[in-house]
CHARMM-style PDB file with segment names, atoms N, HN, CA, C and O in Angstrom:
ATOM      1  N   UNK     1       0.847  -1.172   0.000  1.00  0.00      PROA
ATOM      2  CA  UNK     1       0.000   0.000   0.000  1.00  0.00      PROA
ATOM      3  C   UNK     1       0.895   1.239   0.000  1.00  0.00      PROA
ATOM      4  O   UNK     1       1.789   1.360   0.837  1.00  0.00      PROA
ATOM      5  N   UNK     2       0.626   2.267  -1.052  1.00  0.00      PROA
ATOM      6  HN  UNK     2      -0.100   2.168  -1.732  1.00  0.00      PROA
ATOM      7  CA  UNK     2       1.416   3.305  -1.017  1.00  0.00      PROA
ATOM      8  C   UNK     2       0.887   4.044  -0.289  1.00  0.00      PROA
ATOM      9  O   UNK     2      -0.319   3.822  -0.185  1.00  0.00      PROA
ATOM     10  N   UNK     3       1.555   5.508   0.746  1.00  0.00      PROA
ATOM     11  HN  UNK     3       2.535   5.689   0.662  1.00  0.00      PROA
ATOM     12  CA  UNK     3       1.211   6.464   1.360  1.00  0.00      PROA
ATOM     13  C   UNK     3       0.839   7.582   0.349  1.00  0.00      PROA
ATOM     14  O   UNK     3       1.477   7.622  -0.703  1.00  0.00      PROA
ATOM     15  N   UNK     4       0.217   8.160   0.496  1.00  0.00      PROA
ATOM     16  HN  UNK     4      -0.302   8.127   1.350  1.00  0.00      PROA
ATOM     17  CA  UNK     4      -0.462   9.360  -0.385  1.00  0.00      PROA
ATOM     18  C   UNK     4       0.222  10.485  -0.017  1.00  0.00      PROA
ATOM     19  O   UNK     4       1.092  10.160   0.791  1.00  0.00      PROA
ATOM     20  N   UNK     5       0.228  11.577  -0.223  1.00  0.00      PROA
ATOM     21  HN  UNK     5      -0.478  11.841  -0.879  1.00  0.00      PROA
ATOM     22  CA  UNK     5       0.596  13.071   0.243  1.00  0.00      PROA
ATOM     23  C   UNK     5      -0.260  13.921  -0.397  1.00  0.00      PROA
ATOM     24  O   UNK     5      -0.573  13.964  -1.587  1.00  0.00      PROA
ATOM     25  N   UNK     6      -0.696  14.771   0.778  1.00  0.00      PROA
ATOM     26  HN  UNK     6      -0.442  14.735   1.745  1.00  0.00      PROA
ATOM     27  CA  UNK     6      -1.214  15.918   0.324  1.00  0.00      PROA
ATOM     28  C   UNK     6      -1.133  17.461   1.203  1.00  0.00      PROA
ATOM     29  O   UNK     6      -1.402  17.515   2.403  1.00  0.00      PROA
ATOM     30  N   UNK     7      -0.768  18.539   0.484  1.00  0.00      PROA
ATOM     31  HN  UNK     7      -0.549  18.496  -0.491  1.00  0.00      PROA
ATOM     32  CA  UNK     7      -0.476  19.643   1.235  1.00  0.00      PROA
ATOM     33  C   UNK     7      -1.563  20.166   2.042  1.00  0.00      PROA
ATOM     34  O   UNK     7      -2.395  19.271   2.190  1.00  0.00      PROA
ATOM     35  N   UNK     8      -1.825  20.981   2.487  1.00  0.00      PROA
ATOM     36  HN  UNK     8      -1.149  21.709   2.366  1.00  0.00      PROA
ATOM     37  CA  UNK     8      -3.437  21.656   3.879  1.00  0.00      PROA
ATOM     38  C   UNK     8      -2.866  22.751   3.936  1.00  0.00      PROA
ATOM     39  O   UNK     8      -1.964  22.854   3.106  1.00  0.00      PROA
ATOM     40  N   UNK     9      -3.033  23.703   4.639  1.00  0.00      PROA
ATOM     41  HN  UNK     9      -3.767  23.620   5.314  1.00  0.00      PROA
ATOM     42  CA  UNK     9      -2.652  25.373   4.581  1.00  0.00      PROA
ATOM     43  C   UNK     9      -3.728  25.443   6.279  1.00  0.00      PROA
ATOM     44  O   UNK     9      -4.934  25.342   6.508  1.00  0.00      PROA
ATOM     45  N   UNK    10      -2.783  25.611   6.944  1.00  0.00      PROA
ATOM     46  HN  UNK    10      -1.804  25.692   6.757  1.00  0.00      PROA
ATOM     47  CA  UNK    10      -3.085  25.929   9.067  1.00  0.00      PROA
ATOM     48  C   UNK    10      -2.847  27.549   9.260  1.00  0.00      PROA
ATOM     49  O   UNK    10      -2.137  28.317   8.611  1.00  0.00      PROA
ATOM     50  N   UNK    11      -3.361  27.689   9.940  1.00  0.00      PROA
ATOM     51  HN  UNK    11      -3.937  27.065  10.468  1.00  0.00      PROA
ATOM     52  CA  UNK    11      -3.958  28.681  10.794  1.00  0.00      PROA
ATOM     53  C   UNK    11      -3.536  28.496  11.948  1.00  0.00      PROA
ATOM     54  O   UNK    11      -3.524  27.397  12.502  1.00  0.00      PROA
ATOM     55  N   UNK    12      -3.051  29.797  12.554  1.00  0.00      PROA
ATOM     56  HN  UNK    12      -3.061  30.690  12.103  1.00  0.00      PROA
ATOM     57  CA  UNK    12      -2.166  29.359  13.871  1.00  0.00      PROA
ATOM     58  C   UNK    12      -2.118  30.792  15.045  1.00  0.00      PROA
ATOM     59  O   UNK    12      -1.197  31.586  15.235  1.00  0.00      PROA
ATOM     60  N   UNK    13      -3.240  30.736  15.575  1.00  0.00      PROA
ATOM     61  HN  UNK    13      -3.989  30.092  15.421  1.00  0.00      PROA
ATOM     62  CA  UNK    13      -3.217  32.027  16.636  1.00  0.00      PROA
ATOM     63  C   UNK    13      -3.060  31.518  18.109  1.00  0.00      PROA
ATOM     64  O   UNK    13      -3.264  30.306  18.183  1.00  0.00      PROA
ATOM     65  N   UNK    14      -2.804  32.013  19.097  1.00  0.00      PROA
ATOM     66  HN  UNK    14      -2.638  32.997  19.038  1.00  0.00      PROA
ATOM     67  CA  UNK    14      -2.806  32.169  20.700  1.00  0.00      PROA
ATOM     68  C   UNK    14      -3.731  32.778  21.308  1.00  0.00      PROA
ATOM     69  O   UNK    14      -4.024  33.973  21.324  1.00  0.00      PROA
ATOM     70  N   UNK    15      -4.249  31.754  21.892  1.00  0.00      PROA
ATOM     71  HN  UNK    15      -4.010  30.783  21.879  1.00  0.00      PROA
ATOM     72  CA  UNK    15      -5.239  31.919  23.438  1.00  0.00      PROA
ATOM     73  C   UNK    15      -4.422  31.511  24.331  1.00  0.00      PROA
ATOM     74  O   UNK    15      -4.035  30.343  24.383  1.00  0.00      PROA
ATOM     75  N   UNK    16      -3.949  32.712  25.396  1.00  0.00      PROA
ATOM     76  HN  UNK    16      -4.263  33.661  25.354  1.00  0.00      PROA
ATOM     77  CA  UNK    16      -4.030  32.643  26.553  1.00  0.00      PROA
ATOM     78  C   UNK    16      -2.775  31.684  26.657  1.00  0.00      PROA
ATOM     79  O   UNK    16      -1.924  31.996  25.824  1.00  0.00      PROA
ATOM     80  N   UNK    17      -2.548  30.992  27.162  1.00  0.00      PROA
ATOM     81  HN  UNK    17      -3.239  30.738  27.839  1.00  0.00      PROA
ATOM     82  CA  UNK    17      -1.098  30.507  26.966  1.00  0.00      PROA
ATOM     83  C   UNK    17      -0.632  29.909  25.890  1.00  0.00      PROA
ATOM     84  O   UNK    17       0.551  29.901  25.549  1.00  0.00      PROA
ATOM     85  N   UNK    18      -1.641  29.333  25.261  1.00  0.00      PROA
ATOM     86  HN  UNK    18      -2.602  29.339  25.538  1.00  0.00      PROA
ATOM     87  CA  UNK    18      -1.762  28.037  24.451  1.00  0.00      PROA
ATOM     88  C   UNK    18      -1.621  28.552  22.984  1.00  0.00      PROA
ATOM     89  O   UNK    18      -2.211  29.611  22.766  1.00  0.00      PROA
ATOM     90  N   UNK    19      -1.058  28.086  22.114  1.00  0.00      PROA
ATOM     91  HN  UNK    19      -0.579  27.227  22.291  1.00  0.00      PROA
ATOM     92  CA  UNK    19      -1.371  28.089  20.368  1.00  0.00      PROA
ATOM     93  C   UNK    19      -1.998  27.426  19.712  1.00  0.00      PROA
ATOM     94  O   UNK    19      -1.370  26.422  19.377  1.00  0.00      PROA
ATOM     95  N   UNK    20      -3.028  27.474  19.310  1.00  0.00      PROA
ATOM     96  HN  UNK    20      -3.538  28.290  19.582  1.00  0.00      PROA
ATOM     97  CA  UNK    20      -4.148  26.611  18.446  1.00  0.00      PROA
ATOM     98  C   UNK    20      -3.536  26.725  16.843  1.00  0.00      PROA
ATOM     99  O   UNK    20      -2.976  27.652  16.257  1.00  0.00      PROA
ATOM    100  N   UNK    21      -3.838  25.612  16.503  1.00  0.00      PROA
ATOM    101  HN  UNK    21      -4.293  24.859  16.979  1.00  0.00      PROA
ATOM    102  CA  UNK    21      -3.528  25.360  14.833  1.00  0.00      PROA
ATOM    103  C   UNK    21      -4.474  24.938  14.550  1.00  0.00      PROA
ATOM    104  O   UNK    21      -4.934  24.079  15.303  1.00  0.00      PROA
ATOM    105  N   UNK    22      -5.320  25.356  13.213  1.00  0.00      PROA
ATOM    106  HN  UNK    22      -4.947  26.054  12.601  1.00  0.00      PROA
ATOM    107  CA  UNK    22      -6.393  24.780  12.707  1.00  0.00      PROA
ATOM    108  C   UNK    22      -6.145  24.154  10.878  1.00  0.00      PROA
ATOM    109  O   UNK    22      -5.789  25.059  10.123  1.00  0.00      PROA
ATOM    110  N   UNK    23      -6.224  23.476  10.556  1.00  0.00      PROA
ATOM    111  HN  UNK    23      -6.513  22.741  11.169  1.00  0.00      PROA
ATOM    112  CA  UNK    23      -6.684  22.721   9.371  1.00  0.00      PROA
ATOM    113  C   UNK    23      -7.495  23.890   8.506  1.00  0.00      PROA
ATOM    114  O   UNK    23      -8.562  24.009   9.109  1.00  0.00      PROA
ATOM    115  N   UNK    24      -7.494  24.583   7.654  1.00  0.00      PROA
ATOM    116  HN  UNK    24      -6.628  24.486   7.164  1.00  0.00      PROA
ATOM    117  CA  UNK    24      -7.911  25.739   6.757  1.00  0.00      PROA
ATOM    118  C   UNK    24      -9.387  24.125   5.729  1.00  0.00      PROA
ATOM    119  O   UNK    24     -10.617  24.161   5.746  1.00  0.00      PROA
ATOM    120  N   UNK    25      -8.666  23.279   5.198  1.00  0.00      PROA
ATOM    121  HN  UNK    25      -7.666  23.250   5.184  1.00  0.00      PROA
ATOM    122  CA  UNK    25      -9.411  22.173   4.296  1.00  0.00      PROA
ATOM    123  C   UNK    25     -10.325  21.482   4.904  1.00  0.00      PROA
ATOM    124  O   UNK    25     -11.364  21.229   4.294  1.00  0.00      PROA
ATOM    125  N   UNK    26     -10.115  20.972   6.399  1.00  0.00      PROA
ATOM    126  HN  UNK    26      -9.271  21.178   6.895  1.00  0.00      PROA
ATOM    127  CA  UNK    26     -10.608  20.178   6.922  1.00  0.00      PROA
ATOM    128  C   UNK    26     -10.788  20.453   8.272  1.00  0.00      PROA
ATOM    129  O   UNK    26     -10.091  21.326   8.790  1.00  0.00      PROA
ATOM    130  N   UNK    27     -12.219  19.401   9.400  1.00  0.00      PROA
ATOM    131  HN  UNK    27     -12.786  18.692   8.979  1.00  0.00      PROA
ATOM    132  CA  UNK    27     -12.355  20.677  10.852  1.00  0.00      PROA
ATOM    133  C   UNK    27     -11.407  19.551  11.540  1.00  0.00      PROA
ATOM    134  O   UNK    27     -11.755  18.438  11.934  1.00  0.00      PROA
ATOM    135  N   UNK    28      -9.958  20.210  11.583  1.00  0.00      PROA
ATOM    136  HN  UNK    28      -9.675  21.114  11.263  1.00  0.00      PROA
ATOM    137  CA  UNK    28      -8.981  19.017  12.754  1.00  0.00      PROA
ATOM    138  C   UNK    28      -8.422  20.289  13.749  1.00  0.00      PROA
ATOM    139  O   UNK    28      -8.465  21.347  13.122  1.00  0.00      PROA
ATOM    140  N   UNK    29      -8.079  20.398  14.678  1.00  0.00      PROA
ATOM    141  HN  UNK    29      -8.044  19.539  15.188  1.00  0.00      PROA
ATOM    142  CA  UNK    29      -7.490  21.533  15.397  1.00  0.00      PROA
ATOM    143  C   UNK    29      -6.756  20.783  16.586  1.00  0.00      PROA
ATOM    144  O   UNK    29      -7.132  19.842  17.285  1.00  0.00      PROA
ATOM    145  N   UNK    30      -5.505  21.565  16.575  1.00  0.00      PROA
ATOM    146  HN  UNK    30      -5.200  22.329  16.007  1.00  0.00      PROA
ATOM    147  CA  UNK    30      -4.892  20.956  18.028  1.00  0.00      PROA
ATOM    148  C   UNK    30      -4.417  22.362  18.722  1.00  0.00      PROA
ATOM    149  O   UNK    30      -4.799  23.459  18.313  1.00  0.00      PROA
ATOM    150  N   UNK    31      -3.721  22.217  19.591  1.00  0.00      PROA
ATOM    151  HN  UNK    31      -3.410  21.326  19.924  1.00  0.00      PROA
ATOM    152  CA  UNK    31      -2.765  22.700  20.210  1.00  0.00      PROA
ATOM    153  C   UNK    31      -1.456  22.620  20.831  1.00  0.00      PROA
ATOM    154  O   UNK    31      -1.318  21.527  21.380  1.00  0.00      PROA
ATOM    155  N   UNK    32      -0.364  23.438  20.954  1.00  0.00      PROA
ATOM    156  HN  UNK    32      -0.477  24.326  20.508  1.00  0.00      PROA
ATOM    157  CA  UNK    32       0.909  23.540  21.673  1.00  0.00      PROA
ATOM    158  C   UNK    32       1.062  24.487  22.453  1.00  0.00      PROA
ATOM    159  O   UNK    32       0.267  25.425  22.390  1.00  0.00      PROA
ATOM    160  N   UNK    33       2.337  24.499  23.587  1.00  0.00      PROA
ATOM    161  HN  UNK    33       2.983  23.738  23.638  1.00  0.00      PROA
ATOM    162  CA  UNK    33       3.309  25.552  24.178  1.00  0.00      PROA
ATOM    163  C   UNK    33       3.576  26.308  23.449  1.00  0.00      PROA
ATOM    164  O   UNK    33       3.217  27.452  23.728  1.00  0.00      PROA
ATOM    165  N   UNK    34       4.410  26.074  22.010  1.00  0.00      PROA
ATOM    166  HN  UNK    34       4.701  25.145  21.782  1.00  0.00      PROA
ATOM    167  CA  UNK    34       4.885  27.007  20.892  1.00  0.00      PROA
ATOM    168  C   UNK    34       4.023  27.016  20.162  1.00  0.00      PROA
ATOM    169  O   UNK    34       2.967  26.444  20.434  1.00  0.00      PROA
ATOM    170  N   UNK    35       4.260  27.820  18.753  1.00  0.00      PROA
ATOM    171  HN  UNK    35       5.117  28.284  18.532  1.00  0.00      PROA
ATOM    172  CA  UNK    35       3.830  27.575  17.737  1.00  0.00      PROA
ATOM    173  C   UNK    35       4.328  26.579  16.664  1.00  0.00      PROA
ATOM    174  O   UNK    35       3.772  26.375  15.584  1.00  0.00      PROA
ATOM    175  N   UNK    36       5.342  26.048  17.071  1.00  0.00      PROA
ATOM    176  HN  UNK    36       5.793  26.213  17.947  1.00  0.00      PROA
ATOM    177  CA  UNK    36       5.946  24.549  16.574  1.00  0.00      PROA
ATOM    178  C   UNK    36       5.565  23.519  16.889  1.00  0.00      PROA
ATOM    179  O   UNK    36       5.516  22.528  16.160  1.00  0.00      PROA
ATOM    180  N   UNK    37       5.109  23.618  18.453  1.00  0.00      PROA
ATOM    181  HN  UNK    37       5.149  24.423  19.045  1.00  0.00      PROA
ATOM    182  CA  UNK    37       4.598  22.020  18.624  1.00  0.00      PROA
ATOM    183  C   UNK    37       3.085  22.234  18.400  1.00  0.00      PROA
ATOM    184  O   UNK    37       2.436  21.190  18.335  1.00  0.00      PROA
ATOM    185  N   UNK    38       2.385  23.419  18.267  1.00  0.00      PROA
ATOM    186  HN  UNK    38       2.912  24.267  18.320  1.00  0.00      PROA
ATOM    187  CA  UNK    38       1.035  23.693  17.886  1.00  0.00      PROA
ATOM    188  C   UNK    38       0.621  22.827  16.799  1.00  0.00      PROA
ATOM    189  O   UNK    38      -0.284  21.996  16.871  1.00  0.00      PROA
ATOM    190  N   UNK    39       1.795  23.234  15.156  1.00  0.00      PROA
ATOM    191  HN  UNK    39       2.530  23.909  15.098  1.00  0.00      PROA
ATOM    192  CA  UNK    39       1.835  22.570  14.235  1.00  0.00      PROA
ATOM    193  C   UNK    39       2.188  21.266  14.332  1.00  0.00      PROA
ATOM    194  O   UNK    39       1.471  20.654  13.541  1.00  0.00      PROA
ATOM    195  N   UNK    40       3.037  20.406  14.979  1.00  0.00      PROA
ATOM    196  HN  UNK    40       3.620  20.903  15.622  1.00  0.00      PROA
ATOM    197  CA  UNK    40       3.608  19.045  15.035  1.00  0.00      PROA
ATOM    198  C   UNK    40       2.162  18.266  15.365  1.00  0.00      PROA
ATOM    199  O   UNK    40       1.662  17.292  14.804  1.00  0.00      PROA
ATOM    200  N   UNK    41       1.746  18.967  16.345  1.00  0.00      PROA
ATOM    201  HN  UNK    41       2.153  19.759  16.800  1.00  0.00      PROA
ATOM    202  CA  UNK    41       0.579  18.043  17.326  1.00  0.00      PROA
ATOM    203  C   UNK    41      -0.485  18.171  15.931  1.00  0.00      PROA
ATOM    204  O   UNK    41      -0.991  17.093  15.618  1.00  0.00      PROA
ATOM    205  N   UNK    42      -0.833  19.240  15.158  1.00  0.00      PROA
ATOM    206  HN  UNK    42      -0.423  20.115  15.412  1.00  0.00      PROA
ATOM    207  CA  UNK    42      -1.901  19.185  13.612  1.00  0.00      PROA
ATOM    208  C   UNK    42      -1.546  18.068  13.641  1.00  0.00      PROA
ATOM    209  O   UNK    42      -2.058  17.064  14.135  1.00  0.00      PROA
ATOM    210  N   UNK    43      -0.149  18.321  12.806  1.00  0.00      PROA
ATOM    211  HN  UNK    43       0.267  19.136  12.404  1.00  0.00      PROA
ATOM    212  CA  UNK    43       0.487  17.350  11.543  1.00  0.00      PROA
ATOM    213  C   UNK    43       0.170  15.845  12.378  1.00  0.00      PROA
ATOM    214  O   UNK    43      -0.258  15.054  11.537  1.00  0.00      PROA
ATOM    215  N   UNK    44       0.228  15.314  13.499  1.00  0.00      PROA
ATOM    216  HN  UNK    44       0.575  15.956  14.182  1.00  0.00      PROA
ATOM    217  CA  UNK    44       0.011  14.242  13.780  1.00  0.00      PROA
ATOM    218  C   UNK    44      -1.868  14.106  13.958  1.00  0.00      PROA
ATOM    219  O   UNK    44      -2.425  13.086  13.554  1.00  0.00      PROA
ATOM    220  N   UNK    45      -2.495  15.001  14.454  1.00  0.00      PROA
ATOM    221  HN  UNK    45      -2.042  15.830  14.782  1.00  0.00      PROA
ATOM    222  CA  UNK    45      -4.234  14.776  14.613  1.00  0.00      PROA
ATOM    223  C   UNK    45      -4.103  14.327  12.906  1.00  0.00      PROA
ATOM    224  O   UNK    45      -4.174  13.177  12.473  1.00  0.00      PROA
ATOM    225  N   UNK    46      -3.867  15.745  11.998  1.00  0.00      PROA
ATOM    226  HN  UNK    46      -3.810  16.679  12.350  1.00  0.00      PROA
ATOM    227  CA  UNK    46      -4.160  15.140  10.505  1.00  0.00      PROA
ATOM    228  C   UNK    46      -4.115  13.534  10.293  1.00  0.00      PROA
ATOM    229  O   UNK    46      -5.120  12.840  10.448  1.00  0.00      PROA
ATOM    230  N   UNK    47      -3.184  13.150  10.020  1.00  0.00      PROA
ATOM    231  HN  UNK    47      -2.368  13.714   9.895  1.00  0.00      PROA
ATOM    232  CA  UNK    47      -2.373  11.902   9.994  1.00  0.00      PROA
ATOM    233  C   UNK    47      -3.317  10.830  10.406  1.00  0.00      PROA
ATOM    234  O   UNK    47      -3.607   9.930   9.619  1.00  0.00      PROA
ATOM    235  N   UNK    48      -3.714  10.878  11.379  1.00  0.00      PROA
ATOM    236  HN  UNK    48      -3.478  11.610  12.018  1.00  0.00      PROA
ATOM    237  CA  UNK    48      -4.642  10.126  12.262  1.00  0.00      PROA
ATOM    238  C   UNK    48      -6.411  10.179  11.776  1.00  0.00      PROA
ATOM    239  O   UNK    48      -7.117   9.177  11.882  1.00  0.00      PROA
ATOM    240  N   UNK    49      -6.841  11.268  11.343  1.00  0.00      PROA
ATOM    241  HN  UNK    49      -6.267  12.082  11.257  1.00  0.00      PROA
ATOM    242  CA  UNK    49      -7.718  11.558  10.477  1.00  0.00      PROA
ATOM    243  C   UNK    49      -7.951  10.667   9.302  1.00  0.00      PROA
ATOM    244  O   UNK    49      -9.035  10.165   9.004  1.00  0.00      PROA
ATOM    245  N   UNK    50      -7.028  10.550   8.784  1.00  0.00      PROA
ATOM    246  HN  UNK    50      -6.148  10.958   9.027  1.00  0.00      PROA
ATOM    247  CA  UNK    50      -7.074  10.842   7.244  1.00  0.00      PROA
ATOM    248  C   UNK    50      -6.314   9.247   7.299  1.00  0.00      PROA
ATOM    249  O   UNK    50      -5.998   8.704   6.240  1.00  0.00      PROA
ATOM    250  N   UNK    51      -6.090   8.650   8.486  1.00  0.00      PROA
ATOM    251  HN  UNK    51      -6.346   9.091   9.346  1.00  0.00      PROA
ATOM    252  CA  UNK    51      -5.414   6.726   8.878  1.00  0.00      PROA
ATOM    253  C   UNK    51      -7.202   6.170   8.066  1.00  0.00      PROA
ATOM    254  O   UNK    51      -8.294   6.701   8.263  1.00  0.00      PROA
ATOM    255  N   UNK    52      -6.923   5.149   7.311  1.00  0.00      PROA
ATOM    256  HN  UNK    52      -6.036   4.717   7.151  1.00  0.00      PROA
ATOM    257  CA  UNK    52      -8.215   4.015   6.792  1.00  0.00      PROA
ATOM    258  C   UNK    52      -8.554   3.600   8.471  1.00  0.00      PROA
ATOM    259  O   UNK    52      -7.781   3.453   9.417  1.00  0.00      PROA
ATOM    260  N   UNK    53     -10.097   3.484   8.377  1.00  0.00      PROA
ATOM    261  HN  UNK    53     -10.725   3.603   7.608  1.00  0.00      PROA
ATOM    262  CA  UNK    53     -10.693   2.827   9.323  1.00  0.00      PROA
ATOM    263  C   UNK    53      -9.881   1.340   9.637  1.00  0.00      PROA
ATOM    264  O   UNK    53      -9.016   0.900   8.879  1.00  0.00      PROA
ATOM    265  N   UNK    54     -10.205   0.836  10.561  1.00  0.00      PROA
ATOM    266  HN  UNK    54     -10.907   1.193  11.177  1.00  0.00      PROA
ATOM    267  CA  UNK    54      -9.413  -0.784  11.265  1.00  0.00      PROA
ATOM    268  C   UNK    54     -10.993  -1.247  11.750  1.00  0.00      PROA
ATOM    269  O   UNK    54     -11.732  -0.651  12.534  1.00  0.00      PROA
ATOM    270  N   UNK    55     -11.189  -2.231  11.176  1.00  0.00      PROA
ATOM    271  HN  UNK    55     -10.589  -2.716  10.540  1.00  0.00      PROA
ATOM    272  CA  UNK    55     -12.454  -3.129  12.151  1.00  0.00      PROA
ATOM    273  C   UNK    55     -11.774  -3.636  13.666  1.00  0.00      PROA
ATOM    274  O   UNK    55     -10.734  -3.935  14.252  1.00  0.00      PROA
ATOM    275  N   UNK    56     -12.800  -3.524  13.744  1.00  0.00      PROA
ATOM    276  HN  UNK    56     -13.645  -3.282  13.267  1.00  0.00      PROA
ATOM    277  CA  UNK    56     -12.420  -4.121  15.353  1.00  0.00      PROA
ATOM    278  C   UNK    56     -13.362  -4.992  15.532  1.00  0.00      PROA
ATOM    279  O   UNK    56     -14.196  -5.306  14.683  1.00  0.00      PROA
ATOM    280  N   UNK    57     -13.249  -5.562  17.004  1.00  0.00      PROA
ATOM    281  HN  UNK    57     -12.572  -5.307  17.693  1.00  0.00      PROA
ATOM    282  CA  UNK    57     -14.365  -6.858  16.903  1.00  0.00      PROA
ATOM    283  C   UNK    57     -15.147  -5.972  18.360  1.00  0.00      PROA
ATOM    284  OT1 UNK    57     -16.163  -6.427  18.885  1.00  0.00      PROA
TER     285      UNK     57
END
C-alpha cells in the first residue's frame, strides 16, 4: 500500500497561553506551548484523520 501526500494550509493564533492550529481544508485543530509544537501536534491529529478505518471486533 502506497502512502499518499497531500499539502493543507493551518492557521495558527494564541489563546491565553496556548497556540491553536487549525486545518484551513478540513475541521482538525490541536494545540501547543509554541507555535511549533502547535503545528507538530496538527500534523500528527491530521495523519490520524485521514489513517483508513481498522475493524475491530
Amino acid at each position: 500500500m502506497s502512502k499518499m501526500s497531500q499539502e493543507l494550509s493551518a492557521k495558527v493564533w494564541k489563546e491565553g497561553d496556548w497556540y491553536v492550529s487549525q486545518s484551513l481544508e478540513v475541521n482538525v485543530a490541536s494545540q501547543g506551548e509554541t507555535e511549533e509544537e502547535a503545528l507538530a501536534n496538527l500534523k500528527e491529529a491530521l495523519e490520524l484523520y485521514f489513517e483508513p478505518p481498522c475493524a475491530t471486533r
